[in-house]
N, C-alpha and C positions, 0 to 999 in steps of 0.2 A: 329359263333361269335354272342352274345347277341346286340339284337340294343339297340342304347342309346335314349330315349324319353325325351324332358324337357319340353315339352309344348302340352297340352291338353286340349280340351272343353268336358264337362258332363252336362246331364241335371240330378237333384236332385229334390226327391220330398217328405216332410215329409207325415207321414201317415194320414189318415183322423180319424175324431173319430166316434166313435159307433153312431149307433140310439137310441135315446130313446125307450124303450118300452112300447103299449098300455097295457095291461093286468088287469084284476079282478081275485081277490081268488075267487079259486073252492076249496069246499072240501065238501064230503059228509054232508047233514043236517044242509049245512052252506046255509043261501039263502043271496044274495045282497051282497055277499063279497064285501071290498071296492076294489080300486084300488092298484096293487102292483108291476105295471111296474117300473123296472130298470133300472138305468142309463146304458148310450153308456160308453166303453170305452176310454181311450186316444189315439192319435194316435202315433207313433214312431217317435222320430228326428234321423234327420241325423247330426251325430258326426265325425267330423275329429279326426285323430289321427296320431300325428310323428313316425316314427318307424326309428330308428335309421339302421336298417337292409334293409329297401327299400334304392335303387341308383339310379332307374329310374321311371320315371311312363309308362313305358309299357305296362303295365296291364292295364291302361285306355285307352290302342290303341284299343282293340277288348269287353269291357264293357263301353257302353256310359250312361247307365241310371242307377238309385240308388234309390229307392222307399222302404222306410219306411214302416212297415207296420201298417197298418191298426186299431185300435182298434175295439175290437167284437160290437155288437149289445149287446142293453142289457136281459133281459129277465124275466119271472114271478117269482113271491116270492122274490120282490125287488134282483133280482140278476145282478147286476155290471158288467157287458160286462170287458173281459179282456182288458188290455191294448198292442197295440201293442209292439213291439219289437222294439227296438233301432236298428238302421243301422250307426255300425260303417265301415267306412273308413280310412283304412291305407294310408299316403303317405309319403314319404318320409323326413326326417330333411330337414328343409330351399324353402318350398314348400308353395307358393301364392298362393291363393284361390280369384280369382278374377269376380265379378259378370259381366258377361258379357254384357249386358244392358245399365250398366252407368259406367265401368271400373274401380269398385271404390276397392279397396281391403278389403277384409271381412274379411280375417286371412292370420297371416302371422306365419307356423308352425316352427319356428326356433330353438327348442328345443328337443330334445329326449322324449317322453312319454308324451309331450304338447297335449291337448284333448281341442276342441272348437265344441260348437253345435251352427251349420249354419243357422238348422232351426227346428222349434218346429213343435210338431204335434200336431193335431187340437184336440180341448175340447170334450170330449162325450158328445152328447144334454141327456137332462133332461126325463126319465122316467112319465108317467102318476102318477104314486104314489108322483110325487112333486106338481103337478098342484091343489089336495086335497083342497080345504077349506072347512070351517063350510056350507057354498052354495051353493058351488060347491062339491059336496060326491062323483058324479062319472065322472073326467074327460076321453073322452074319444079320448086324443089327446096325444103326446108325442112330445118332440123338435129334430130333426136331429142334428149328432151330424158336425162338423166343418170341412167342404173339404178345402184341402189346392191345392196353385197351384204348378207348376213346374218351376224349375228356371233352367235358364241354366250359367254355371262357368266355367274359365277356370283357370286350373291347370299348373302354371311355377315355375318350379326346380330354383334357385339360391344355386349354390353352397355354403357351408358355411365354411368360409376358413380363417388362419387367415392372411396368407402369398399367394399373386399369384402370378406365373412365366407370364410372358406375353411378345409377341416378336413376329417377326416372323415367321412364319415357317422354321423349320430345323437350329434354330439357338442353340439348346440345351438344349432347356428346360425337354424333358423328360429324358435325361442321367441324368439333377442335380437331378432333384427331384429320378432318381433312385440311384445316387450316396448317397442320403441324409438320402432315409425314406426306410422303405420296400419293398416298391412299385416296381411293376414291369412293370411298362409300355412299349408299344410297342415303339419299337425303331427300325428305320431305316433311310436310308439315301436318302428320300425323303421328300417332299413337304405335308402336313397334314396326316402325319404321326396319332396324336393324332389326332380323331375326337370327341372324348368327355373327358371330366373333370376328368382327376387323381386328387386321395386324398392321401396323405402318412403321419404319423404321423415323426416330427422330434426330436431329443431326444437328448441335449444337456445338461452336466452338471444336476440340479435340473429341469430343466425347458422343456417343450414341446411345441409343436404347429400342427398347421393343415397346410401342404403347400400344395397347388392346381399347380396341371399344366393346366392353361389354353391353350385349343387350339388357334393355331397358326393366328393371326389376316394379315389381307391383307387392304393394300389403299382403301377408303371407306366400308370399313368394320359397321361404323357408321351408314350408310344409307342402310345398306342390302344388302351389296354385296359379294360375294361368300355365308358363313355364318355365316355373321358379329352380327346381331342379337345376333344371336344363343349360340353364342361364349361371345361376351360382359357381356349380364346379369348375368355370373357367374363370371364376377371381382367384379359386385355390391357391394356384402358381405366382401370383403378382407380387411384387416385393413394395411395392406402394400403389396407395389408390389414391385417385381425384374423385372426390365427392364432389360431382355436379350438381347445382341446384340451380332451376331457375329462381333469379333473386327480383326479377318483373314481377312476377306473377301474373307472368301473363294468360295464363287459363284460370285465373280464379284458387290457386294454391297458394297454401302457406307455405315460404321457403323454411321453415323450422322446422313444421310440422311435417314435411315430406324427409329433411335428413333425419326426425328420428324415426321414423318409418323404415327406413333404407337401412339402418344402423341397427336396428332392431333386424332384421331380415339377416343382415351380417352376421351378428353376434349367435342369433338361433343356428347359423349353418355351419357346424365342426369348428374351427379355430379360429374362424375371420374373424372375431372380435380383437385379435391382438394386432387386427393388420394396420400399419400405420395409413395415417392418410392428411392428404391437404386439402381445404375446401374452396371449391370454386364457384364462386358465383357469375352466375353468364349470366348473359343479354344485358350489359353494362348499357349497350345504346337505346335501350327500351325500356328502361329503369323507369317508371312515374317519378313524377318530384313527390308526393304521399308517402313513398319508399325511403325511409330515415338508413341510407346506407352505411354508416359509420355505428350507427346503434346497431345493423348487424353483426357489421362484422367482429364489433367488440364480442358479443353473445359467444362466435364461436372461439375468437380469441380467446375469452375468458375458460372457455373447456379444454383450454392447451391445443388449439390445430393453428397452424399456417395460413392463412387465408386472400386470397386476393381475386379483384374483382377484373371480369375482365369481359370481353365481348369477341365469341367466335368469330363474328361475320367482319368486324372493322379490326382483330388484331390486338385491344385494348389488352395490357395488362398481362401480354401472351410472354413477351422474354423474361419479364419478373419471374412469371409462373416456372418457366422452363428454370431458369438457374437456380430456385429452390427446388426444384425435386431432382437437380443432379448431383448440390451438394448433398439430400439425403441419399442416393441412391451409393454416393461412395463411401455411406459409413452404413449400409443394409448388406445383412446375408446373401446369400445369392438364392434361386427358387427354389423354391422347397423339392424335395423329393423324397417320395415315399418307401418305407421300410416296403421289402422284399423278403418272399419265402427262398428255401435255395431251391427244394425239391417239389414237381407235380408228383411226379411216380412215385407210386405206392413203393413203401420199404418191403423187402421181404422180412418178414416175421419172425420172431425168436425160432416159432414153431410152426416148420412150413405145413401141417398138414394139421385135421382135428378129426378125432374118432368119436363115433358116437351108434349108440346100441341103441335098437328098435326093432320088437319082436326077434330075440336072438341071434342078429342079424347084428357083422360090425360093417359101421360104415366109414371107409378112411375118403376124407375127402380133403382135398388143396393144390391149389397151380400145381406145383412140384410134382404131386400125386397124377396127376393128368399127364405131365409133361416128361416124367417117367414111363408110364404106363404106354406112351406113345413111342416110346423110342422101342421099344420089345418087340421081336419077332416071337409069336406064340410056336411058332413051328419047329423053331431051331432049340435045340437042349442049350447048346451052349449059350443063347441070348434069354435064356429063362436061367441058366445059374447066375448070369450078372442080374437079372431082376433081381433075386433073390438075396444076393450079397448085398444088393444097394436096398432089400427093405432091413437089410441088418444095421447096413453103416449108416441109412437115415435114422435111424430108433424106432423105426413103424413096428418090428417085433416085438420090440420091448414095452413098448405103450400097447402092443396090443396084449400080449398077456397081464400089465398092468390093471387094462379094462375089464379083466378076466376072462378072456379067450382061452379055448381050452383044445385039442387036438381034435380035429374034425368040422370044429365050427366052420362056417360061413362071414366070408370076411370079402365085401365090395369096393373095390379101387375104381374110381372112376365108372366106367362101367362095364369093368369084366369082377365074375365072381370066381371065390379059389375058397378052397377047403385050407384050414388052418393048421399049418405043419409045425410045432413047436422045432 
């Protein structure tokens, strides 16, 4: 038997980008060729993808990481570092992508062949062949190209449904939905019978739909008990529910007593208390005569629901049923779907860099600053006067005498140290 998975964490990482390239043409009888290093590559995002054919995320129970790859390095005779490769991810229709950090939701894949890229891959640095001017003839530095970091998501299935069965356990829900759709679900005559989400197409007259049997909910089911969770977050999606109740009672329950139960559980869990619903009462053919059926169904009548009695197994009461929950279903929103962030990747910052004094010591630290400091050939003059010009046009001079740096200090970029040249 296949296990059913709804809920997953991954960490994901888009690809980094190439290096720049140092390099000069060589060619026989040629002398002082100029400079003809190649840009880095791009690096690969990571792209989600719905796939109508996935049911569970199992497959992220024993793959936890997802890494983009890389874009090349680039290379001489201006040659362009390839671009890495995209890393698409399949998951399932109706499947949250949620950053686990700040629990914000990044994408919500509620569509068949729906594609969202999560996160971009880093820029390839710049080639020595761009750094060229009329004064500059031979640079002999190149810019790295852009490391990204890893983020970690987690992956929750909502099923996507337009109709849910919901009830107790053992009260009928998967005989309807088998009486209804094609669907074969297991059936017996115990207690969580269903442990994961049937889907059956319904097929009435011109019209269709998606009915779900949600598994079977229990008193604080709301709060996590048994696996109330687990269970809940797939009515999210449903645009109407059939409140099943056994109206036999035939294990010794109260049909009243048990929907307010279920309706209570509803209402505690995020917004199902607005969800509209019709109430059905099953095992019509097991009804005791002691069972004053018309004094029920007044009870829910009178709380404004729809109500009709009917019986899985013999069929009772089943077309009534269906034609009231089509005409609702053509004056209902369609499934919900959830507000999305646009961006994972961190913004770059007013201020890419932050100074800070300890023991007369300045310390300049931020991406920028590392990713500067790396592109520098310490050996060459002319790739320490562009350092130098780029710590003017970033502002790092001017924030460092700000801080009071004074000519001589001791001032650490990453992790090379320099005496402070006003």
């Amino acid at each position: 038997m296949s296990i059913y998975v709804d809920r997953v964490t991954l960490i994901a990482k888009a690809g980094d980008g190439g290096n720049g390239c140092v390099s000069f043409h060589r060619e026989k009888y040629v002398q002082n060729g100029g400079p003809d290093g190649g840009d880095g590559g791009k690096g690969g995002d990571v792209i989600l993808y719905a796939d109508q054919n996935m049911h569970t995320l199992l497959d992220f129970k024993y793959r936890k990481k997802y890494i983009a790859e890389n874009g090349e390095n680039g290379s001489s005779r201006n040659r362009t570092g390839k671009d890495g490769a995209d890393l698409i991810i399949k998951v399932p229709v109706g499947t949250l992508l949620i950053q686990k950090s700040t629990g914000k939701v990044i994408a919500d894949m509620n569509k068949d062949g729906l594609t969202r890229t999560i996160l971009k891959g880093g820029r390839g640095g710049l080639g020595n062949a761009k750094f060229a001017t009329p004064t500059r003839q031979t640079p002999n530095f190149a810019k790295p190209g852009i490391k990204q970091d890893k983020y970690e998501f987690i992956l929750e299935l909502k099923t996507i449904a337009d109709v849910g069965l919901v009830g107790f356990p053992n009260v009928g829900k998967s005989t309807i939905l088998a009486a209804l759709t094609a669907a074969k679900p297991k059936i017996a005559n115990y207690h969580f019978t269903t442990l994961t989400p049937n889907l059956g197409i319904v097929q009435k007259y011109d019209t269709s739909f998606v009915l779900a049997d949600i598994p079977g909910l229990v008193e604080g089911a709301s709060e996590g008990i048994g696996l109330g969770h687990d269970f809940l977050r797939h009515v999210e999606r449903t645009r109407l529910l059939l409140h099943v109740i056994d109206a036999s009672g035939s294990e010794g329950r109260d049909p009243i007593e048990d929907f307010n139960i279920i309706n209570n559980e509803l209402i505690s869990y995020g917004e199902l208390k607005n969800s509209p619903q019709i109430i059905v009462l099953n095992k019509a053919d097991i009804i005791p005569d002691s069972v004053n059926k018309l004094e029920l169904v007044q009870y829910f009548e009178d709380l404004g629901y729809k109500v009709f009695i009917v019986s899985a197994v013999t069929h009772q009461g089943l077309d009534e049923m269906l034609s009231e929950v089509i005409t609702q279903l053509k004056k209902l929103p369609s499934p919900k779907e959830f507000a999305v962030e646009t961006e994972v990747q961190k913004e770059i910052p007013d201020k890419p860099f932050e100074i800070e004094k300890i023991d007369g010591i300045f310390f300049v630290s931020g991406e920028s600053v590392e990713n500067l400091v790396a592109s520098v050939n310490f050996t060459d003059e002319e790739s320490l006067n562009w350092f130098h010009n780029s710590l003017r046009r970033y502002g790092i001079i001017d924030e460092l005498r700000a801080a009071g740096a004074k000519e001589g200090d001791s001032v650490v970029l990453s992790d090379m140290e320099f005496d402070f040249i006003d």
